[in-house]
N, C-alpha and C positions, 0 to 999 in steps of 0.2 A: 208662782215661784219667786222667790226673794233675787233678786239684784246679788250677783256676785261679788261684789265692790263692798258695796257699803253694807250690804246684811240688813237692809230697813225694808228699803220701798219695792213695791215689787216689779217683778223686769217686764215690762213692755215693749223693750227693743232686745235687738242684739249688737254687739260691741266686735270690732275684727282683732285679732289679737293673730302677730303681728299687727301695727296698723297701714292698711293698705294703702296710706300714701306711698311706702317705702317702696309699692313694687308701677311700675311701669304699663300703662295699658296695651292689649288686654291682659289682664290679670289673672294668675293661675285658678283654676277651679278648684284648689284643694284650700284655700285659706280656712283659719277658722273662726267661726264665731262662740259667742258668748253670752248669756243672757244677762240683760242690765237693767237697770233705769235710765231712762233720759234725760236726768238731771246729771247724773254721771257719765255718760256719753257726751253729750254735749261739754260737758265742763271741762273733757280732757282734749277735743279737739284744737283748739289753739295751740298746747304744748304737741301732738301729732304732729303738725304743721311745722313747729320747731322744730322738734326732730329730724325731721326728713332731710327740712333745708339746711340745718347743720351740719347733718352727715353726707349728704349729698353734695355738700361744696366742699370737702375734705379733698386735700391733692393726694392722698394716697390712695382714696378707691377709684380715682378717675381710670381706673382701667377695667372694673366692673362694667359690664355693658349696661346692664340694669341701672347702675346711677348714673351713665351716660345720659341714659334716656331722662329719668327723672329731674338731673340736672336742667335739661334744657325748658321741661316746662317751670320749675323755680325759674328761671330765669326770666321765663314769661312772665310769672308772675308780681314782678318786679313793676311791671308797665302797668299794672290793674292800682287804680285809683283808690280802693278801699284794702287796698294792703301799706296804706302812706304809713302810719307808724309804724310798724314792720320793719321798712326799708327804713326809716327815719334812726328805730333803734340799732338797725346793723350797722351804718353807716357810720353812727357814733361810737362802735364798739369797735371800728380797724383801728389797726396801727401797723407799726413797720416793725420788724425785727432783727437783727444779725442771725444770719444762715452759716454752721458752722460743722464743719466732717466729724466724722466720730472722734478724729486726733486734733481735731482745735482750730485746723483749718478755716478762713474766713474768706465764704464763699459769696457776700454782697448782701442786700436788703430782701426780704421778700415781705408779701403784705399779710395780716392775718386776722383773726377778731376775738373780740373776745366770747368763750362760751357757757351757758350757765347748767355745768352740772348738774345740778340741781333738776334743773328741769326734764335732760337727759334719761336720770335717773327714776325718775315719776314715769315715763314711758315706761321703760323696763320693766320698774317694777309692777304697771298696770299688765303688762304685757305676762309678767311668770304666775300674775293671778289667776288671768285666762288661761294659760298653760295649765298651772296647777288642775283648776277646773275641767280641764278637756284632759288631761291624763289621769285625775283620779273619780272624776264625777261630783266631785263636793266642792263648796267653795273654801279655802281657805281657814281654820275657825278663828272664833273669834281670839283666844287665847295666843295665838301665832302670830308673828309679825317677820315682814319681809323685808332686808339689807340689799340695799343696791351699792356696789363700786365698780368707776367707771377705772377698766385696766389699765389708761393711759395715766392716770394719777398714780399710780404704785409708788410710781419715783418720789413721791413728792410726800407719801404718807410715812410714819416713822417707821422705820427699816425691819424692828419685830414683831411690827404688825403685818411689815409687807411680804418677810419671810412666811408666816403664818398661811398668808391668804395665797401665795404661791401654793403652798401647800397640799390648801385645798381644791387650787385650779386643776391641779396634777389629777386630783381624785377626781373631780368633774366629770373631764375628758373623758374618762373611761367608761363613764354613762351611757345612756340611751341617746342616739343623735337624730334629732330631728330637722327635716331641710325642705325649705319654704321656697317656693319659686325654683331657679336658676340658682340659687344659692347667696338668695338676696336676703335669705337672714337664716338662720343656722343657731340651733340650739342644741346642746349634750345637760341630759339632767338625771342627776341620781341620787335614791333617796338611803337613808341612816337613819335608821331607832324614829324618830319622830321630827325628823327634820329630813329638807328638801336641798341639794347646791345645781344649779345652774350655771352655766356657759354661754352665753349670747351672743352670735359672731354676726355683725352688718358688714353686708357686701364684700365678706371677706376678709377685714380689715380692721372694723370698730367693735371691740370686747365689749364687755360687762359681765360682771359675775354679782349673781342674786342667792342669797340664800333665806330659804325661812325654816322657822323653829319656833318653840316656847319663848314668850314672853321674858317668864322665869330662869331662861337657863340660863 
């Protein structure tokens, strides 16, 4: 069997999809796997790691018990020696901010960092490949390609697009909802003509919407 990723080599491992850094040990028994190559498993494990720790230092799910927990071993992992650039690049990515109410209020300094969507995004979208896979049995084809945007940018992308992709969120929701652990990752997916739109909810709190379709469309 071919590698659900890349469509070449063929899979000798399996890939977790969610990836189970996200959940806390012990870890549910339902997670699911995927079959890969090792060259793509492996290559996505660093951005995993990202992930986790990004959304697990986030002040708005710190009331998730699930990132409670995960947070604390990130934290551990701070003290481990062969995570020095890690910490080296977080460290240079803080800054301080003005903390201000929804009326303009100025509520003091808080700390924060910066984060690479980007890389965010390559989770997810590894993540709705496996999905796709475990919900229709086939990988992906080749001709499809998959959109990841991260919900907390909305604000920030042009306003017709961001009315559009509301839209679409609307339609989402109404999908198939699938829930991982304690409700440590949450997904609603529903499909149209030849395309796929997802919902991707971390710990409650941290969106993403994925969709795939035609190349061509």
């Amino acid at each position: 069997m071919q590698c659900i990723y890349c469509g070449i080599a063929e899979a000798t491992t399996r890939d977790h999809v969610p990836p189970k850094s996200l959940f806390p040990k012990p870890r549910p028994s339902d997670l699911i796997t995927v079959p890969c190559c090792e060259d793509c498993r492996h290559g996505q494990s660093l951005d995993d790691e990202y992930f986790t720790r990004m959304v697990a230092m986030r002040r708005d799910v710190g009331g998730h018990p699930a990132a409670s927990q995960v947070l604390k071993s990130v934290h551990r992992s701070f003290a481990k020696p062969n995570k020095w650039r890690f910490n080296q690049a977080l460290l240079e990515s803080v800054s301080e901010i003005e903390v201000l109410t929804p009326a303009g209020l100025y509520l003091g300094q808080a700390t924060t960092c910066r984060v690479s969507l980007d890389r965010l995004c390559r989770v997810i979208k590894r993540t709705t490949l496996g999905l796709y896979f475990a919900e229709f049995g086939v990988r992906l084809p080749d001709n499809h390609g998959c959109k990841v945007y991260a919900l907390d940018g909305f604000d920030r992308t042009d306003p017709g697009l961001t009315a559009r992709l509301k839209r679409v969120i609307g339609y989402a929701s109404q999908g198939k909802l699938r829930v991982f652990g304690d409700e440590v990752f949450m997904c609603f997916a529903r499909e149209v003509r030849d395309a796929t739109v997802w919902i991707h909810l971390v710990y409650g709190r941290v969106g993403f919407l994925a969709i795939t379709r035609p190349l061509d469309a």
